[in-house]
C-alpha positions, 0 to 999 in steps of 0.5 A: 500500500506505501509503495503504491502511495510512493508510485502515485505520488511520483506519477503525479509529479511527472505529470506536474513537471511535464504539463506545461511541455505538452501541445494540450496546456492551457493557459487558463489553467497554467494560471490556476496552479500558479495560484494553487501553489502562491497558496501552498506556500502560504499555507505551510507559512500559516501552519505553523502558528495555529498548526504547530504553536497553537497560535490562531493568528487572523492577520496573517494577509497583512505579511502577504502584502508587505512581501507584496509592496516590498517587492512592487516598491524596489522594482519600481523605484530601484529596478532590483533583481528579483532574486535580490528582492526576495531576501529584503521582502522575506528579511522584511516580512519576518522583521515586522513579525517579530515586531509584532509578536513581540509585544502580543505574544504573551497574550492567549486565545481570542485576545491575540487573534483580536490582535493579529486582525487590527494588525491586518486591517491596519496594513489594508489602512496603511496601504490605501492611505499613504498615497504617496507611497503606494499610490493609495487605492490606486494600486501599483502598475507596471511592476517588473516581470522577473528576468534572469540575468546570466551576463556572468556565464556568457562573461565566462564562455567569451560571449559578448552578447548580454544574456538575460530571459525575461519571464513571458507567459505562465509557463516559467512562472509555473517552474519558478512556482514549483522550485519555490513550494519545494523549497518550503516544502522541504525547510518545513519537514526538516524543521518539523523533525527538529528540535525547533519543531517538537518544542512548537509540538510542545508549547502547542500541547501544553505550554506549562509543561513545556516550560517545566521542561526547559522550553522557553516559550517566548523565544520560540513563539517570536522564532515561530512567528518570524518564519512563519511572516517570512514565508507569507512575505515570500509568496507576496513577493512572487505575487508582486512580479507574478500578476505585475500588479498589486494594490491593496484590496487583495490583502484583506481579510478574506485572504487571510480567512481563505488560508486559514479554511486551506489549513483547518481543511488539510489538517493543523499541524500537517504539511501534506494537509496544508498542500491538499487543502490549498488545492482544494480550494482553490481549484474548488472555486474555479470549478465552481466559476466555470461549471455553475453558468453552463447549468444556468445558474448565476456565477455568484450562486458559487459561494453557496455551493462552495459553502456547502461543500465545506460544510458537507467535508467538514461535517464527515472530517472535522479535524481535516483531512489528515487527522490521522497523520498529524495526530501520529505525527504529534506522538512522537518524541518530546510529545511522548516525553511530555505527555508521560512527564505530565502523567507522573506529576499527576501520579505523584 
């Protein structure tokens, strides 16, 4: 059955790394799982606050829209290389996070959630009314496509002529897509088996007994939220050179209601649940925008039947997808240890 599960898994790789190849591709749908996988990234960088720290944080969107605006604003007033953006808006992401969740983190439950939404709504805030900076609502046009400049290999071949691909088309935004959702895809499954990840585990289960053993929760919530701000500034960053365009009505609370149901959906605390989720839902809505007018029904009864399909699998799988898997995953190592320290002090 786990050979099975490894061929199928592999088998839809290849079929992922091959499509855009083939005479059949659709751009429409190119576009689609360009957006399913800006999801997949930030719902793995969500995770790990509620999935992970037991941290249920509604602002996550506004970290989205500094990587965002980070990104949009040193193209066009720098005109800086994508691939030294990404840094600056990640290294910026992550620096308001701790910002942030510094002074807030020792605030529990609905309190820091409240806290995590104004913080979101006063990014929106930010960004429609400094006109001056980000042009309001106004939004900023004609963002930069990413290019990729290998002047240096064509100075190593001997070649005069200045090398540098611009990114046309969904085509090499789907590959660059595919290497970023890897890339985060691994960072998180290493860190999960981890040190960093079985505290997360901890102060998630129980932050007293965390403390009792050794585990300083403060620091780790802070390191928690600058990752996990840093990965959203990250898929804001791509967003920016990816649409060429941004402007403040894509940061609002929906998207940060959306991703959260991605990761509620997957599973808490699940990796693979997070990816499952994202394409769920996104590739739901999409289904739902083009199939319900061809049954003569209006494109807006699709939040009603998207509605209920959420409710239909959320009915059957109320924990998400992947329950099992994270609950097996959370049984192992300092889980173990901290459950059974728990239960001796209760026996003493």
């Amino acid at each position: 059955m786990r050979g099975a599960a490894q061929s199928l898994k592999y088998l839809l790789l290849a079929a992922a790394l091959a499509y855009p190849l083939m005479p059949f591709r659709d751009v429409y749908v190119l576009h689609v799982l360009v957006l399913i996988m800006v999801y997949m990234v930030l719902a793995m960088g969500l995770n790990i606050l509620p999935g992970f720290c037991g941290l249920l944080d509604l602002g996550f969107v506004g970290f989205y829209g500094i990587g965002a605006y980070t990104a949009g604003l040193l193209t066009i007033h720098y005109n800086m290389s994508f691939w030294l953006i990404v840094p600056l808006a990640v290294l910026n992401g992550a620096l308001f996070g701790v910002l942030l969740g510094a002074p807030t983190l020792r605030l529990v439950g609905d309190y820091f959630a409240i806290v995590t939404f104004g913080f979101s709504e006063l990014v929106v805030l930010f960004l429609t009314n400094e006109i001056w900076l980000t042009r309001g609502p106004l939004g900023i046009p004609g963002i930069a496509p990413i290019s990729l400049d290998v002047t240096w290999l064509a100075t190593l071949l001997g070649v005069d002529e200045r090398w540098r691909y611009a990114f046309r088309g969904e085509v090499p935004y789907y590959y660059l897509a595919m290497v970023m959702v890897g890339l985060v895809f691994v960072v998180m499954t290493r860190v999960e088996d981890s040190r960093l990840g079985r505290a997360w585990l901890a102060i998630r289960e129980d932050p007293m007994a965390a403390a009792s053993c050794g585990v300083n929760l403060f620091a780790y919530k802070v390191i928690a939220f600058a990752v996990s701000t840093g990965i959203g500034a990250l898929a804001g960053a791509f967003l920016a050179r990816w649409t060429l365009f941004i402007s403040p009505d894509m940061f609002k609370f929906w998207e940060s209601f959306l991703v959260l149901c991605m990761v509620v959906l997957g599973g808490l605390g699940n990796i693979r649940g997070a990816l499952v989720g994202s394409t769920i839902l996104i590739a739901l809505g999409e289904v739902l925008r083009v199939a319900l007018p061809k049954l003569g029904l209006p494109a807006e009864t699709r939040f009603l039947a998207y509605g209920l399909i959420m409710v239909v699998i959320m009915r059957f799988r109320p924990h998400g997808l992947f329950t099992q898997v994270a609950e097996s995953t959370m049984q192992s190592s300092l889980i173990k240890d901290l459950r059974a320290r728990i239960a001796a002090r209760r026996t003493a």
